[in-house]
N, CA, C and O atoms as CSV, one atom per row, in Angstrom:
chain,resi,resn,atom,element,x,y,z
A,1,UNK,N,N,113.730,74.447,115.864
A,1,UNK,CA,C,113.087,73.967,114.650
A,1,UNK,C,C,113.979,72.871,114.049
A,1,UNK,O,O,115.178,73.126,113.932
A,2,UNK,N,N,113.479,71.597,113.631
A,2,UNK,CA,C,113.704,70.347,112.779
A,2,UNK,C,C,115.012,70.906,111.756
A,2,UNK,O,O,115.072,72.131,111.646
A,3,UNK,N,N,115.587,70.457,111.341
A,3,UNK,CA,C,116.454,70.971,110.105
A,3,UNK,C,C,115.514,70.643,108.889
A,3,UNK,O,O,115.659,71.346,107.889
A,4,UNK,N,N,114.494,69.573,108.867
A,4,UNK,CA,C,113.753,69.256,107.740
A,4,UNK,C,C,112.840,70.323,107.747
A,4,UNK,O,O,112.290,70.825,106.767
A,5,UNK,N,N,112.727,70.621,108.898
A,5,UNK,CA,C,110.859,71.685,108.928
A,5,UNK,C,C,111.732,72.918,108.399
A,5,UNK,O,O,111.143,73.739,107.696
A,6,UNK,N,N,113.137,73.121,108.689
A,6,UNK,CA,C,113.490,74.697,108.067
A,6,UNK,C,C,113.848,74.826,106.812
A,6,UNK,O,O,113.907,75.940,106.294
A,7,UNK,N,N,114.318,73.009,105.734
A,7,UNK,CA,C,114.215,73.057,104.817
A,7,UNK,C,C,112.876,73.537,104.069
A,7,UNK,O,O,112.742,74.474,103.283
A,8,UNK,N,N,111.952,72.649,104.531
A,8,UNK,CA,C,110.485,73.424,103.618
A,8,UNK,C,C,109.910,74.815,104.068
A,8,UNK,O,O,108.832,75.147,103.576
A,9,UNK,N,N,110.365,75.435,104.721
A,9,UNK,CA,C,110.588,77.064,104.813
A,9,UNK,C,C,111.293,77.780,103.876
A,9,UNK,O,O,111.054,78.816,103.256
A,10,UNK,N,N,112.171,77.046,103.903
A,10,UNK,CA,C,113.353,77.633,102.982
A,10,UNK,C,C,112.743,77.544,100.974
A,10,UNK,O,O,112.769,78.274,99.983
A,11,UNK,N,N,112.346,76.387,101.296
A,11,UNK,CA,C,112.028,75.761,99.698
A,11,UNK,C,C,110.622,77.070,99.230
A,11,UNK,O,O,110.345,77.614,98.161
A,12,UNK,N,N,110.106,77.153,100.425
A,12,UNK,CA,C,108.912,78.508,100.324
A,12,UNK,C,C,109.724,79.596,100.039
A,12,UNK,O,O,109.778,79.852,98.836
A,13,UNK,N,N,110.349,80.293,100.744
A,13,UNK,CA,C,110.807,81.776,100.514
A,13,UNK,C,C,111.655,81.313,99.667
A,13,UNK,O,O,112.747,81.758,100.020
A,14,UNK,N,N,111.774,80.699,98.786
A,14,UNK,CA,C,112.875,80.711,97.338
A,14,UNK,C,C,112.120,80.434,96.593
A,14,UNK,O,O,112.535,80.827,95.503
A,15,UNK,N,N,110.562,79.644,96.426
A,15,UNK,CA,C,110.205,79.635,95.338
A,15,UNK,C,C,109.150,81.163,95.367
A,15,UNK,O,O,108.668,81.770,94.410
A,16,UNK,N,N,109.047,81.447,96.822
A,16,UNK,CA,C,107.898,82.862,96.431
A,16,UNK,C,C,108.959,83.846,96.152
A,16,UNK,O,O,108.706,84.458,95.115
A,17,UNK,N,N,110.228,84.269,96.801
A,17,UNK,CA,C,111.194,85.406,95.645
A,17,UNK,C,C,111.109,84.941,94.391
A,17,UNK,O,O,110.674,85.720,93.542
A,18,UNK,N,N,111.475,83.669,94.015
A,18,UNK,CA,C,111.799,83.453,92.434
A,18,UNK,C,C,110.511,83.790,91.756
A,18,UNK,O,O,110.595,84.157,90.584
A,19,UNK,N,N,108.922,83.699,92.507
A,19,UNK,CA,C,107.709,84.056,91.561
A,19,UNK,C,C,107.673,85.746,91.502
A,19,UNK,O,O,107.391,86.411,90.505
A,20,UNK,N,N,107.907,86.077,92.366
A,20,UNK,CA,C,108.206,87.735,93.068
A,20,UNK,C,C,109.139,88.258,91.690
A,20,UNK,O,O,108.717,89.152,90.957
A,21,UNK,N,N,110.032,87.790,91.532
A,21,UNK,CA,C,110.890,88.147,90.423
A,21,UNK,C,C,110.639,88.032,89.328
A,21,UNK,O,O,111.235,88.694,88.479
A,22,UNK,N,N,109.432,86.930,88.939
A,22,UNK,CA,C,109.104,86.796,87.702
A,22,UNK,C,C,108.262,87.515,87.209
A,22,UNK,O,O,108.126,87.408,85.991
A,23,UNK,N,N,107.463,88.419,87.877
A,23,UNK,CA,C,105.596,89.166,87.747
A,23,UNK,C,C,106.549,90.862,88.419
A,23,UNK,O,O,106.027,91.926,88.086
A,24,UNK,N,N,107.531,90.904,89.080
A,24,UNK,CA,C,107.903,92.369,89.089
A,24,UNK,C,C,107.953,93.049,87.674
A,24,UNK,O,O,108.410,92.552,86.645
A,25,UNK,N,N,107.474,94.100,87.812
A,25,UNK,CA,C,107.091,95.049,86.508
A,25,UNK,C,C,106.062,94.827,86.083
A,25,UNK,O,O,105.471,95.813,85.642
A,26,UNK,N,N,105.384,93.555,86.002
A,26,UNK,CA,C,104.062,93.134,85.047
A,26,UNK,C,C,102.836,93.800,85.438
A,26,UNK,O,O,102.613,94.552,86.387
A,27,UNK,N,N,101.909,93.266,84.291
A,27,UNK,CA,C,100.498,93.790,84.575
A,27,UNK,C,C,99.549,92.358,84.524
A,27,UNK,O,O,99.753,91.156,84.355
A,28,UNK,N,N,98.522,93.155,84.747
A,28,UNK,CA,C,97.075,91.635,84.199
A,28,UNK,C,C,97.414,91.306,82.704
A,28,UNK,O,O,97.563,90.137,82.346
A,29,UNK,N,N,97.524,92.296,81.894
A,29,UNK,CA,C,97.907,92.355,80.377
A,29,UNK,C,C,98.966,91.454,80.250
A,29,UNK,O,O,98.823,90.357,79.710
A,30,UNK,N,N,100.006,91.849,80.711
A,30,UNK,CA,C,101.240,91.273,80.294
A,30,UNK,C,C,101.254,90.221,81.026
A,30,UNK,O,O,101.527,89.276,80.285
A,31,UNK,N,N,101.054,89.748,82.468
A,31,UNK,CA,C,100.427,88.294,82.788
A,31,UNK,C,C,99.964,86.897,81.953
A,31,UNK,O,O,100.531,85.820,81.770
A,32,UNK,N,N,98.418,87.542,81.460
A,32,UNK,CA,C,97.506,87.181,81.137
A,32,UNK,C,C,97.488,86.615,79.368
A,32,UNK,O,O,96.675,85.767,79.000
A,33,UNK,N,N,98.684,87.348,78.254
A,33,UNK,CA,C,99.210,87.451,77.708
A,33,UNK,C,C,100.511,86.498,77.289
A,33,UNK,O,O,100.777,86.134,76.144
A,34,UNK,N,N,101.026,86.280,78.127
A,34,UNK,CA,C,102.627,85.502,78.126
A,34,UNK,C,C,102.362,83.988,78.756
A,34,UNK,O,O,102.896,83.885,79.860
A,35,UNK,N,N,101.858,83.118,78.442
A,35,UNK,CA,C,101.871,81.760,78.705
A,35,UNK,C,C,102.807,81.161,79.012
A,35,UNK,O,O,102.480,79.979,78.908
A,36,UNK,N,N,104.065,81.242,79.423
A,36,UNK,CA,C,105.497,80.909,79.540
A,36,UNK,C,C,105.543,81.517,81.378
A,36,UNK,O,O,105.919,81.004,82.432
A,37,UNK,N,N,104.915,82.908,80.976
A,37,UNK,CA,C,104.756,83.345,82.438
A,37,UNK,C,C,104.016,82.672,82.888
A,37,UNK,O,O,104.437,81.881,83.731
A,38,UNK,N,N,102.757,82.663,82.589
A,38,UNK,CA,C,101.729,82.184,83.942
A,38,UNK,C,C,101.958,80.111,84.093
A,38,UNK,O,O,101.323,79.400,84.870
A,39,UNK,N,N,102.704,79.780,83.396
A,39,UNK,CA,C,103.646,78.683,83.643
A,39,UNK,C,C,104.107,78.617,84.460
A,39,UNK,O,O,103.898,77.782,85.340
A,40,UNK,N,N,105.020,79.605,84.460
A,40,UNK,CA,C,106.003,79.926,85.857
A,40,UNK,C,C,105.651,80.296,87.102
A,40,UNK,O,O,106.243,80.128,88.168
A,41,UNK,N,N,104.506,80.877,86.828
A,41,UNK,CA,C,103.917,81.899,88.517
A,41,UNK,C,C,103.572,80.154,88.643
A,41,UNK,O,O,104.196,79.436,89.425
A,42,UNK,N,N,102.322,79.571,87.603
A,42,UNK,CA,C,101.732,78.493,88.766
A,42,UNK,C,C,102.661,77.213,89.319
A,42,UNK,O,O,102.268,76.705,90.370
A,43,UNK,N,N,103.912,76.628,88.669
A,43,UNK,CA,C,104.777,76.397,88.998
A,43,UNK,C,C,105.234,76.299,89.757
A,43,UNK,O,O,105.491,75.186,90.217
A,44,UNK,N,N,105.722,77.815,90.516
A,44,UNK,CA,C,106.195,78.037,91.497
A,44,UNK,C,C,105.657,77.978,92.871
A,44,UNK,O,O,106.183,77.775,93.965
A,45,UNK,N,N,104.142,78.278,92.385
A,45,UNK,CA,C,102.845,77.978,93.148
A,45,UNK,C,C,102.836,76.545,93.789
A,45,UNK,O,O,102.763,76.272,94.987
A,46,UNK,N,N,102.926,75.696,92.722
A,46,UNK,CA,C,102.743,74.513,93.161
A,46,UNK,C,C,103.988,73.584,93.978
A,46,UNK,O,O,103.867,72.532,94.606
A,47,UNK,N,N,105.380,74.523,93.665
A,47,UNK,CA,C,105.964,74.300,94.790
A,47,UNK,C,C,105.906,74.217,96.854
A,47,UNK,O,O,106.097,73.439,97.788
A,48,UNK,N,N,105.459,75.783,96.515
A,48,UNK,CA,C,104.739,76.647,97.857
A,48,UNK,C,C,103.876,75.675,98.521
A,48,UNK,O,O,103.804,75.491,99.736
A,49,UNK,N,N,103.186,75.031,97.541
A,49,UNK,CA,C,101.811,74.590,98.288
A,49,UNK,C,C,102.231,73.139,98.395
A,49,UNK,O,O,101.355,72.583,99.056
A,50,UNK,N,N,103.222,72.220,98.029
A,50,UNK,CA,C,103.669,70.979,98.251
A,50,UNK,C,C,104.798,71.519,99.419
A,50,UNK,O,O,104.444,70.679,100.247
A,51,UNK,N,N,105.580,72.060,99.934
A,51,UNK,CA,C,106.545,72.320,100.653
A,51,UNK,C,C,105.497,72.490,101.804
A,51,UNK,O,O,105.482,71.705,102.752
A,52,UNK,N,N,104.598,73.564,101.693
A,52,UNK,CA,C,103.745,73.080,103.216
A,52,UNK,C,C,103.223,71.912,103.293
A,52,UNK,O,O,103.203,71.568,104.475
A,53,UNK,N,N,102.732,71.026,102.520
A,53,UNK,CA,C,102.502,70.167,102.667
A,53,UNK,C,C,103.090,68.917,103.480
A,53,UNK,O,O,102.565,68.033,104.157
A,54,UNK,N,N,104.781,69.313,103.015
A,54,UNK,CA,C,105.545,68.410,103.397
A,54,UNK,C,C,105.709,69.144,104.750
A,54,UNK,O,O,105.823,68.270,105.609
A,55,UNK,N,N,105.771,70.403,105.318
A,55,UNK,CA,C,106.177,70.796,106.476
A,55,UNK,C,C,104.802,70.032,107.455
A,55,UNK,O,O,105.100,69.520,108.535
A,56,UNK,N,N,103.558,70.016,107.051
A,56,UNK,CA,C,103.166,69.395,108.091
A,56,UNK,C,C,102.984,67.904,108.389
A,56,UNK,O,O,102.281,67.438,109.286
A,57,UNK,N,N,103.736,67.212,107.485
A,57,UNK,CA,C,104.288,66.062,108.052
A,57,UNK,C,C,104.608,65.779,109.031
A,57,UNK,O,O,104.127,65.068,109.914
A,58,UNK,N,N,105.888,66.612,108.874
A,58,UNK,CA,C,106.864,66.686,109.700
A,58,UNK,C,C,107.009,67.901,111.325
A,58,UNK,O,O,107.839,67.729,112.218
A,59,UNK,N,N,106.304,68.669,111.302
A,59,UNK,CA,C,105.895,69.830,111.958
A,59,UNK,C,C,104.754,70.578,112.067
A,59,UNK,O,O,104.721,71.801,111.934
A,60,UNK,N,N,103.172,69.389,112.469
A,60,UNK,CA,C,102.315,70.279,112.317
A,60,UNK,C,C,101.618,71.719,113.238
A,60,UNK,O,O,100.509,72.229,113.396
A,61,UNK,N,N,102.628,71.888,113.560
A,61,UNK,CA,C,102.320,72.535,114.999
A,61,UNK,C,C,102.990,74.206,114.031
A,61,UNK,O,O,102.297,75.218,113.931
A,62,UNK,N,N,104.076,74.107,113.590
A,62,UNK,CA,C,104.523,75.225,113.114
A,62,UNK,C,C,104.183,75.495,111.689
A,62,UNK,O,O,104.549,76.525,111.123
A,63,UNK,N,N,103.314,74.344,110.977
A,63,UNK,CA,C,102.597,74.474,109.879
A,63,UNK,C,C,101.393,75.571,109.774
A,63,UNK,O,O,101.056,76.345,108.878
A,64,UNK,N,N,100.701,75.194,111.584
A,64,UNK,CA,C,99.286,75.809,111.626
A,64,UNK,C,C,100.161,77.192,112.479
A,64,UNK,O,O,99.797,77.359,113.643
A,65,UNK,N,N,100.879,77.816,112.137
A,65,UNK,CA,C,101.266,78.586,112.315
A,65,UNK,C,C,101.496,79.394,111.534
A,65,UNK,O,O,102.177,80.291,112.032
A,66,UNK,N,N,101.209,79.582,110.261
A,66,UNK,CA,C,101.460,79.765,108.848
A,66,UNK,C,C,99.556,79.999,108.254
A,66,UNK,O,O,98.599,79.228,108.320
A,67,UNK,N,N,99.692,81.445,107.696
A,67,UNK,CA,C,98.401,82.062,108.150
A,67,UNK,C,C,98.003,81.329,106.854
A,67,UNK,O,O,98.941,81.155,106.077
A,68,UNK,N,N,96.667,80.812,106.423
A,68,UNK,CA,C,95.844,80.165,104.974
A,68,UNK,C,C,96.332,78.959,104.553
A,68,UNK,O,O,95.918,78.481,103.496
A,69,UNK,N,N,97.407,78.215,105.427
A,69,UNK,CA,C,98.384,77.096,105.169
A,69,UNK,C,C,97.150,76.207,103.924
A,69,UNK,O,O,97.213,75.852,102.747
A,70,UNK,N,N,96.064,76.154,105.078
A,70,UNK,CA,C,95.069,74.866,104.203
A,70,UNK,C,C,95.041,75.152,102.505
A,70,UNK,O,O,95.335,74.498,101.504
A,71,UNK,N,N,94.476,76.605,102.810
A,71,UNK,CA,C,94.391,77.206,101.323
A,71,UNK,C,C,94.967,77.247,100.341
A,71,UNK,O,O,94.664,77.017,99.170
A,72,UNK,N,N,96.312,77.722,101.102
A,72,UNK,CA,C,97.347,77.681,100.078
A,72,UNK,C,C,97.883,75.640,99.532
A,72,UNK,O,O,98.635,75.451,98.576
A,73,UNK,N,N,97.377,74.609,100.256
A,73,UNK,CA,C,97.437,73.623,99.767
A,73,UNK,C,C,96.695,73.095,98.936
A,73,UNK,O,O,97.080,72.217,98.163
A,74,UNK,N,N,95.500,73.564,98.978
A,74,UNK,CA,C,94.625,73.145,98.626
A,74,UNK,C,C,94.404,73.917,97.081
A,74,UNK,O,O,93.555,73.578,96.256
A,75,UNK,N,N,95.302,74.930,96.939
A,75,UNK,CA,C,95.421,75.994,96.144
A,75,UNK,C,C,96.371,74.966,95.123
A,75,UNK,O,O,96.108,74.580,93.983
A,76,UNK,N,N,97.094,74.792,95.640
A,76,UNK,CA,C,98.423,73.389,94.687
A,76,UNK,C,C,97.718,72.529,94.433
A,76,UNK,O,O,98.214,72.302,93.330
A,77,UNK,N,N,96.932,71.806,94.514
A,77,UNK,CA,C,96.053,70.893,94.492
A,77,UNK,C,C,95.308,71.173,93.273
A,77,UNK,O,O,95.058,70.286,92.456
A,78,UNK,N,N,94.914,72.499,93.117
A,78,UNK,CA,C,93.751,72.431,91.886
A,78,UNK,C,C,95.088,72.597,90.871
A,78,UNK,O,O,95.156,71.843,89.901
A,79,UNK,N,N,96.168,73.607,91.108
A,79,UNK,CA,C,96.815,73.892,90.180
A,79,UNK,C,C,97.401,72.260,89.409
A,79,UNK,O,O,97.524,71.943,88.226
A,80,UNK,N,N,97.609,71.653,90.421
A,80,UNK,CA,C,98.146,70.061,89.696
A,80,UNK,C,C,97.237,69.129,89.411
A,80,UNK,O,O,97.628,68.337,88.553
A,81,UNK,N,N,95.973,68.904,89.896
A,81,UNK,CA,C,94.929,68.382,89.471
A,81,UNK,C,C,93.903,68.981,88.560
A,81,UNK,O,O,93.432,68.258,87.682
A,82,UNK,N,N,93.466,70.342,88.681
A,82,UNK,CA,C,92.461,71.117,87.932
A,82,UNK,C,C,93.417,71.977,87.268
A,82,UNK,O,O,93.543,73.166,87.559
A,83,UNK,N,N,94.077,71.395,86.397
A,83,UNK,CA,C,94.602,72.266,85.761
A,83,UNK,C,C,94.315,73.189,84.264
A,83,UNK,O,O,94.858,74.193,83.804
A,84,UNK,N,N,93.016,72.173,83.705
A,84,UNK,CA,C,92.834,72.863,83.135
A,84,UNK,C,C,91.560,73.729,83.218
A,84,UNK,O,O,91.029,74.405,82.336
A,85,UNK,N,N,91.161,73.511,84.668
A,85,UNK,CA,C,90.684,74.910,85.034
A,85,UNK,C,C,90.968,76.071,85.716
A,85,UNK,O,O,90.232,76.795,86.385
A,86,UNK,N,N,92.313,76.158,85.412
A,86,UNK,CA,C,92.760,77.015,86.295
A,86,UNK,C,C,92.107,78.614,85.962
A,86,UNK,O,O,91.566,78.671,84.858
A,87,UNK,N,N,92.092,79.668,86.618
A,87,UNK,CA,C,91.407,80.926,86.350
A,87,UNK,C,C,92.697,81.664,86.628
A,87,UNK,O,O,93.000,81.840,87.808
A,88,UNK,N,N,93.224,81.964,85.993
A,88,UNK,CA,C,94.262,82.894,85.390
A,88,UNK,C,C,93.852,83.960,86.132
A,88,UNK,O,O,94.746,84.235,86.931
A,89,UNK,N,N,92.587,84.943,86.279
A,89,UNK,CA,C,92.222,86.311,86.986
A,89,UNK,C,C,92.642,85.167,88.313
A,89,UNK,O,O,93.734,85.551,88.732
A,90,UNK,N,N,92.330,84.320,88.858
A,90,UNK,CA,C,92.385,84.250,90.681
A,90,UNK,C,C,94.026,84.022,91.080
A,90,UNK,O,O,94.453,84.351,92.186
A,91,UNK,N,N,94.827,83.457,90.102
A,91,UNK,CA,C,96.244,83.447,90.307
A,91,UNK,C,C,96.849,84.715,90.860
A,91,UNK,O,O,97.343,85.084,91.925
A,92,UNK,N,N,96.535,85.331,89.396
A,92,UNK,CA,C,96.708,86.871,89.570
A,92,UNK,C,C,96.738,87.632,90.897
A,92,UNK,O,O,97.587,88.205,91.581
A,93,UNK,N,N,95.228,87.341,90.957
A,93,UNK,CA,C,94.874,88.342,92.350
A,93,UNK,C,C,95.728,87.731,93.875
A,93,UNK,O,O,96.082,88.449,94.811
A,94,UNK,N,N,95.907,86.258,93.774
A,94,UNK,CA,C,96.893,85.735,95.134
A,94,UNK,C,C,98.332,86.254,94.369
A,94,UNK,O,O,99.058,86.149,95.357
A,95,UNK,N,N,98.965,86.591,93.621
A,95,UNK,CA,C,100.120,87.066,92.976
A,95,UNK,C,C,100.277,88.342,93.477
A,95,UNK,O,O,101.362,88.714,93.923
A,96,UNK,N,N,98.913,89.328,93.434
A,96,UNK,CA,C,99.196,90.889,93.990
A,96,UNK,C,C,98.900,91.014,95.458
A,96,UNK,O,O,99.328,91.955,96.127
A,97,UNK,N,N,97.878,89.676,96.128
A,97,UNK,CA,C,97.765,90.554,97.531
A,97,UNK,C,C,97.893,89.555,98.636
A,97,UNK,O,O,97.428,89.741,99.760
A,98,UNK,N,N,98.606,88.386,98.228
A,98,UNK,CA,C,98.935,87.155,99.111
A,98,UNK,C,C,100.035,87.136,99.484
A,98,UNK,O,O,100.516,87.166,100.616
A,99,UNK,N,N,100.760,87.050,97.836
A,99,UNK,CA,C,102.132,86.327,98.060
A,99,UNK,C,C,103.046,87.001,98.827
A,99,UNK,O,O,104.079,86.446,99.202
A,100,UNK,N,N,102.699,88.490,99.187
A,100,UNK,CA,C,104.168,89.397,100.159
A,100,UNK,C,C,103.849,89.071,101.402
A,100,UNK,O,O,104.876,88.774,102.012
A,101,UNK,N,N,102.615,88.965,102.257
A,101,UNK,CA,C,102.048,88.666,103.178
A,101,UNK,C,C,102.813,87.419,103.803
A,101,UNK,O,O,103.261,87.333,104.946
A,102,UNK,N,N,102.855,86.480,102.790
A,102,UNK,CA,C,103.317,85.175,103.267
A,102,UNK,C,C,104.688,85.084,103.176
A,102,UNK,O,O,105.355,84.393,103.945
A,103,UNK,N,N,105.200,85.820,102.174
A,103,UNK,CA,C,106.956,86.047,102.519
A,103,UNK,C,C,107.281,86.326,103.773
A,103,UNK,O,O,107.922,85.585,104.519
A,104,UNK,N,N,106.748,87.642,104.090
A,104,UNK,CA,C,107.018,88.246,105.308
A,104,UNK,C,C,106.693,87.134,106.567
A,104,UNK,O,O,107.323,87.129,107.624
A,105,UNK,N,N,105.844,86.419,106.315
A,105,UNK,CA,C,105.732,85.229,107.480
A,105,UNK,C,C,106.734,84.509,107.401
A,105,UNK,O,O,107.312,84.399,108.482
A,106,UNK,N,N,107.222,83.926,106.509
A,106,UNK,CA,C,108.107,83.035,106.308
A,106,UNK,C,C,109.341,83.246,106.476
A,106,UNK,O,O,110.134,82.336,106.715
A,107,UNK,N,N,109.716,84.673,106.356
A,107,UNK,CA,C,110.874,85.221,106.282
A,107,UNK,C,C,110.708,85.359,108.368
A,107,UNK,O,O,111.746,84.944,108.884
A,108,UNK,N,N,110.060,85.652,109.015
A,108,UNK,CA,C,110.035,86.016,110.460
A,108,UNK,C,C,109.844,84.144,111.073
A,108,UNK,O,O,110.172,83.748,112.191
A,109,UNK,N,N,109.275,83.346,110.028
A,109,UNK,CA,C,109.660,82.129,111.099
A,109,UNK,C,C,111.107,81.709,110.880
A,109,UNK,O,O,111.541,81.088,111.851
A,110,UNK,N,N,112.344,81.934,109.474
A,110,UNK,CA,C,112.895,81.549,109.644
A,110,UNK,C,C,114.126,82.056,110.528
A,110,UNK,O,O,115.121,81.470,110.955
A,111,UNK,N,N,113.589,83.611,110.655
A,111,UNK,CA,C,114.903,84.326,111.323
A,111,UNK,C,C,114.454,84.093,112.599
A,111,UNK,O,O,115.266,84.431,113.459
A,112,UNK,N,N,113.216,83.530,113.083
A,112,UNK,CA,C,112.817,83.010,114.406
A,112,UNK,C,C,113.333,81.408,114.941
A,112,UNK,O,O,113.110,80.715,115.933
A,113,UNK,N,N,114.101,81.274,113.751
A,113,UNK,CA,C,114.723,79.787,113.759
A,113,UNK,C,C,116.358,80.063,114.224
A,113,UNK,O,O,116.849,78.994,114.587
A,114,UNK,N,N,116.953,80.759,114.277
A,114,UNK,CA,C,118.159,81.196,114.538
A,114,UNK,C,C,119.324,81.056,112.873
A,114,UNK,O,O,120.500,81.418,112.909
């Protein structure tokens, strides 16, 4: 693997722990509630989804290797363009049943990187 393609791996599994860390303990309530938070989740979001972006620049072969890649870009996309439609419930729900899924990928391509 590229040293650039393992940087935007890397830039992924640090901004999805750092969102991971921010929503541990929380609820929809306390989410949905704290505007400072859901700042931060989409934020971090919109990191995720520009870092693949940049990985398939540079590596599209190990991009499409990376399960919803499109989605999840296309997901950054509304967050930085449609932003003020964002739906707070659909964040949420990729917050409880996406984001570990894709750690765990990310975390097995990079220890598949040596």
């Amino acid at each position: 693997m590229r040293l650039e393609a393992a940087k935007y791996l890397y830039d992924v599994q640090s901004a999805a722990a750092t969102l991971a860390g921010f929503v541990a303990g929380r609820d929809w309530d306390g989410y949905q509630g704290d505007a400072m938070l859901r700042a931060a989740v989409e934020r971090q979001f919109e990191i995720i989804g520009e870092a693949l972006a940049q990985l398939g620049r540079v590596d599209a072969a190990l991009l499409a290797r990376i399960d919803d890649h499109r989605r999840i870009i296309a997901f950054r996309n509304i967050l930085i363009h449609g932003y003020a439609e964002v739906d707070d419930a659909l964040v949420w729900d990729i917050v409880q049943t996406r984001l570990e899924p894709l750690r765990r990928q990310i975390d097995a391509l990079l220890q598949g990187a040596g």
